[in-house]
C-alpha positions in Angstrom: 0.0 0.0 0.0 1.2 3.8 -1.1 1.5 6.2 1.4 1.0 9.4 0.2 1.3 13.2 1.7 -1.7 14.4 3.5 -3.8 17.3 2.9 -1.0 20.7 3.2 -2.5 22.4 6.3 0.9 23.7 7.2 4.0 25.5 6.6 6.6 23.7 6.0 9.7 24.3 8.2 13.2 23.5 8.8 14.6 23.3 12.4 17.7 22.1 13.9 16.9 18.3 14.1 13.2 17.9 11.8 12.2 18.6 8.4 8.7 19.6 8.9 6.4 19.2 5.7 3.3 21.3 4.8 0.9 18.1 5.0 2.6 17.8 9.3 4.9 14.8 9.0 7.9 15.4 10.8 11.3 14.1 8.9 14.5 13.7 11.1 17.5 15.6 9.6 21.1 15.4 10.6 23.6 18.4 9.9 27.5 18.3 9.4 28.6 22.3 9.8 32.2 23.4 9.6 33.4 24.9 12.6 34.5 28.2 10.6 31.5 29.9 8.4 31.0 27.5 4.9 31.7 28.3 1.4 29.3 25.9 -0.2 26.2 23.4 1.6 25.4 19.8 0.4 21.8 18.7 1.0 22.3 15.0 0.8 19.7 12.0 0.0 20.5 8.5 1.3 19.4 4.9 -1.1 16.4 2.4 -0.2 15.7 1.3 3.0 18.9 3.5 4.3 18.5 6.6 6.3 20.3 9.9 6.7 23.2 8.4 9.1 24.5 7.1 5.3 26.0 10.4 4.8 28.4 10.1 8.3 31.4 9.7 7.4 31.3 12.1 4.1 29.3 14.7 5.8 32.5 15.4 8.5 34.6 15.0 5.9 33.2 17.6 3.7 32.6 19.8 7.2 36.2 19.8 7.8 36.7 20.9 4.3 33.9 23.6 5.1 31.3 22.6 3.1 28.2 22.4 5.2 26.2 19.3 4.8 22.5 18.6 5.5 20.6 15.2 5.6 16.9 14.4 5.9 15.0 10.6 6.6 12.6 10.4 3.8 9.2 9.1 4.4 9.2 5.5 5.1 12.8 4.9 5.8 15.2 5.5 9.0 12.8 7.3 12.0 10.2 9.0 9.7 7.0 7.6 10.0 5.2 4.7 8.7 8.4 3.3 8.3 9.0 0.5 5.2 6.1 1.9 3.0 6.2 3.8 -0.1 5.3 7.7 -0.2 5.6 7.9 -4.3 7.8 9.3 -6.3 6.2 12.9 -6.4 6.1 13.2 -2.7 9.6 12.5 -2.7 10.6 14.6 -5.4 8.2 17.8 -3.7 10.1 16.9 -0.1 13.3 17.6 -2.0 12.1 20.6 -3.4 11.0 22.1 -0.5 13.5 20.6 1.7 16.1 22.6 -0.7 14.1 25.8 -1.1 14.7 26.2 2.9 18.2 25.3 3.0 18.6 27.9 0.2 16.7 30.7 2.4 19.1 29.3 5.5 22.3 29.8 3.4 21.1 32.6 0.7 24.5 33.8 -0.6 26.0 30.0 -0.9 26.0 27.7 -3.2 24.1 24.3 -2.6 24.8 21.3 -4.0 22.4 17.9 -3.8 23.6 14.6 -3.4 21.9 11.8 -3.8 23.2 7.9 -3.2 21.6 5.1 -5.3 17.8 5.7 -4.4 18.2 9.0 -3.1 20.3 9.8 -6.9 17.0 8.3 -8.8 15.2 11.1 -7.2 17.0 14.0 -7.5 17.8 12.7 -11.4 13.6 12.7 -12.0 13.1 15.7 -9.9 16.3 17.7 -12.0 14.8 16.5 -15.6 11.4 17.8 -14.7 12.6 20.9 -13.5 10.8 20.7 -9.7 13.9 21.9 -8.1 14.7 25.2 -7.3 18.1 26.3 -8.9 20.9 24.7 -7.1 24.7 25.0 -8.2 25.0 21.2 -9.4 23.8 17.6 -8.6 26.4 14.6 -7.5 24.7 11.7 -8.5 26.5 8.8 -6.5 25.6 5.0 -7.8 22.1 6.0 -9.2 19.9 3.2 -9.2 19.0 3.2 -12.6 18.2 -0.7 -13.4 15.1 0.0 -15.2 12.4 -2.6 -16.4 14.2 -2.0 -19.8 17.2 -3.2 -18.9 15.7 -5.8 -16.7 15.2 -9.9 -18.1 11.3 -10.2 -19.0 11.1 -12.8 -16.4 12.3 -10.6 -12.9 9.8 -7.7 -14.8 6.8 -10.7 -15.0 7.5 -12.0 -11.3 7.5 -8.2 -10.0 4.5 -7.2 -11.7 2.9 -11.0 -11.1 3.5 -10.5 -7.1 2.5 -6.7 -6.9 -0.8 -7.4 -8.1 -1.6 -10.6 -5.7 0.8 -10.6 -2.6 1.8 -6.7 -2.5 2.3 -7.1 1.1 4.8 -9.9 0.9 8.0 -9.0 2.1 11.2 -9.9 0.5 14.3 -10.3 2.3 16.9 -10.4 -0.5 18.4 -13.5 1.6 20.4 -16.2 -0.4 21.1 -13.5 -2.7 24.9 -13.2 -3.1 25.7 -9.5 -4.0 28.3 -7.7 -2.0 27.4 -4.1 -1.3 31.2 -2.3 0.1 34.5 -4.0 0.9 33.6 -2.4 4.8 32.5 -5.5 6.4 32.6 -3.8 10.1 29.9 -1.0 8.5 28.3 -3.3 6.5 27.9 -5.5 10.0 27.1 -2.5 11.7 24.1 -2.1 9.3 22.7 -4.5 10.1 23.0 -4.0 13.7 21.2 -0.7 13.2 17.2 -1.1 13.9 16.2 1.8 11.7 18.0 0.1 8.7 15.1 -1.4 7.5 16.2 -5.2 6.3 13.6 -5.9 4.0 11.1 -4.9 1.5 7.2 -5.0 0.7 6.8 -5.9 -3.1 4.4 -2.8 -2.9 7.4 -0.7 -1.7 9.9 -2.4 -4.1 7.4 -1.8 -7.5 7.4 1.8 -6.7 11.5 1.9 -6.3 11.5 0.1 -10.0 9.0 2.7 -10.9 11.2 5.6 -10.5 14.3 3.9 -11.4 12.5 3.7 -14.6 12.1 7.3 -14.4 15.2 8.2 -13.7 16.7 5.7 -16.6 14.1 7.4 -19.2 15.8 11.4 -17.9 19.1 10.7 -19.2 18.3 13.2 -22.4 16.8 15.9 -20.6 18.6 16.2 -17.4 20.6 19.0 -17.4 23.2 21.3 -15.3 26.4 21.1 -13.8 26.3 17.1 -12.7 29.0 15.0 -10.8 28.6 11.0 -11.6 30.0 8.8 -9.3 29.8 4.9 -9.9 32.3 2.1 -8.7 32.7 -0.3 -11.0 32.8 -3.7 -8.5 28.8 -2.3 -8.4 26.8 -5.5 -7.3 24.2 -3.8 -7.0 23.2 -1.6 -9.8 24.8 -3.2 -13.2 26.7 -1.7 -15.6 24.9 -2.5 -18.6 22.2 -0.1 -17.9 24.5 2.5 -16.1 26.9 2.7 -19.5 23.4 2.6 -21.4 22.4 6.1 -19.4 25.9 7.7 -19.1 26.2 7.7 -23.0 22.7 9.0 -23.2 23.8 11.8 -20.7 26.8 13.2 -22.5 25.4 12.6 -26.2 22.9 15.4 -24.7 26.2 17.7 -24.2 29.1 16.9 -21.7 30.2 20.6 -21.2 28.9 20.4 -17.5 28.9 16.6 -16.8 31.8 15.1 -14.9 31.7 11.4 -14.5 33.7 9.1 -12.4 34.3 5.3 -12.2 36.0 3.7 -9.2 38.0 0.6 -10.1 37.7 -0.7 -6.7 34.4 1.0 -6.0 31.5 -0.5 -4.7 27.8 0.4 -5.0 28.5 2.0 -1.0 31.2 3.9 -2.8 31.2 6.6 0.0 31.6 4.3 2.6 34.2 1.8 1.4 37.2 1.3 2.7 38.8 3.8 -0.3 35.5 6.3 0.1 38.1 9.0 1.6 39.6 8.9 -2.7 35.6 9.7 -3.6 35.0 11.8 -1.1 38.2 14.1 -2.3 36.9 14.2 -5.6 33.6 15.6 -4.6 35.2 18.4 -2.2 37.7 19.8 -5.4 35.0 19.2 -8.0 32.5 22.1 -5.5 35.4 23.5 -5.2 36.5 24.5 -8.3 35.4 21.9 -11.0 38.9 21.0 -12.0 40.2 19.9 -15.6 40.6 16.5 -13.7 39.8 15.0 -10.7 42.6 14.5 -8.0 41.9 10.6 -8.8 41.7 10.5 -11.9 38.2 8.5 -11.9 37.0 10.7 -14.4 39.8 9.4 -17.2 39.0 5.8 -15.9 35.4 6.4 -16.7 36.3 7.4 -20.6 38.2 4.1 -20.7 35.3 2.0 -18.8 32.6 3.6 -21.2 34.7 2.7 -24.1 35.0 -0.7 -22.7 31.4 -1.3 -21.6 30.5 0.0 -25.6 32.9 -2.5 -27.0 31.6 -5.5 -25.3 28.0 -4.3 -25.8 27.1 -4.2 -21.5 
């Protein structure tokens, strides 16, 4: 069952620990502030059934490098309510719009930058192409989930669609499945330690993640701005046949603006495996300044993997 916003009695409001929204759901938000006044701010989106502590480690990174960085739980997921359901892709694309809009007011003469990890990416890729954000100074779009029903076999597509429509409540676990998500075992254990990870999924909630993923896989032409691309390519997670597939759709569109990255030992947790600090560099000199080339030169790797991926057709 969908989730949906309520009826927008309210004004929506940003206060030292909660996002309030204009329909009165309260969404917890974590801050990472440089001890000096910042030069930029990061408003940072976490991936499926993750919450805002995903952005940890980066976000007192970046602080020290005073960047100010900002992190919300989005409806169903971490301590937000009615957690492990599905809101919809609008309401989470409107959250981040207003959720930006007030970080903007908060921080009027800086610029502010969204980041988005796997799901989190998804939305602000569908939110950016349909131009419901308010204007930001770029986008770092880190392991987008992008595996679209177009990419996917016919028969995962047929089962999803098959168990929406008769057990929607069913919860899948993802156990037996051998993907590996980060070479960080200790955080990966520590995951699952954590009670508002939430360790499974509703076939409900998981039909309206494939839903925007094929959004966000159907944006590549039209999204637009100055964009950062993370991927790693040891990405169990999210493969690479429909992540080359939308990277060449994205810079056939114009690559003036678009940096992308690929990791060689990067993982689909690429900011929180063991080499995230080499990532999380990257993304402090790209706000920085943008450079010709990133200090790890991820960005040649990824001509040379795209060339790769387009020789051997995935």
């Amino acid at each position: 069952m969908m989730y949906p916003p309520g009826v927008k009695n309210n004004t929506a409001q940003l206060r030292e620990k909660v996002f309030f929204t204009a329909d009165g759901v309260g969404l917890p938000v974590r801050r990472w502030l440089p001890k000096t006044a910042p030069h930029a701010v990061v408003v940072a989106l976490h991936g499926f059934n993750d919450y805002s502590h995903f952005f940890e480690m980066p976000g007192a990174y970046l602080s020290n490098q005073g960047i100010a960085c900002l992190a919300y739980d989005q409806r169903g997921f971490g301590a937000a309510p009615k957690p492990g359901s599905w809101a919809g892709n609008d309401a989470y694309a409107h959250d981040l719009q207003v959720f930006t809009q007030l970080v903007k007011q908060r921080y009027p003469n800086l610029p502010v930058y969204l980041l988005g990890e796997s799901m989190g990416a998804a939305i602000v890729i569908t939110a950016m192409s349909q131009g419901l954000l308010p204007e930001v100074a770029g986008a770092i779009l880190v392991s987008p989930a992008l595996w679209a029903r177009s990419t996917m076999p016919w028969y995962q597509t047929g089962l999803l669609w098959a168990l929406a429509h008769s057990l929607p409540r069913m919860t899948l676990t993802g156990k037996g499945i051998d993907v590996v998500a980060s070479d960080n075992i200790e955080m990966l254990r520590a995951l699952v330690r954590d009670p508002l990870v939430i360790k499974g999924a509703r076939v409900e909630t998981l039909y309206g993640l494939v839903d925007l993923m094929d959004l966000a896989f159907d944006s590549a032409g039209s999204l637009q701005g100055n964009l950062f691309f993370l991927y790693g390519e040891k990405d169990e997670i999210i493969p690479k046949k429909p992540t080359a597939q939308f990277l060449r759709q994205l810079l056939a569109a114009g690559a003036a603006d678009k940096t992308v990255a690929v990791y060689p030992q990067g993982h689909h947790m690429l900011l929180r495996d063991l080499k995230a600090h080499i990532a999380w560099k990257d993304i402090a000199a790209w706000i920085n300044g943008n450079p010709i080339r990133l200090p790890s030169g991820a960005d040649q790797h990824a001509r040379e993997w795209l060339g790769g991926q387009a020789e051997i057709g995935q």
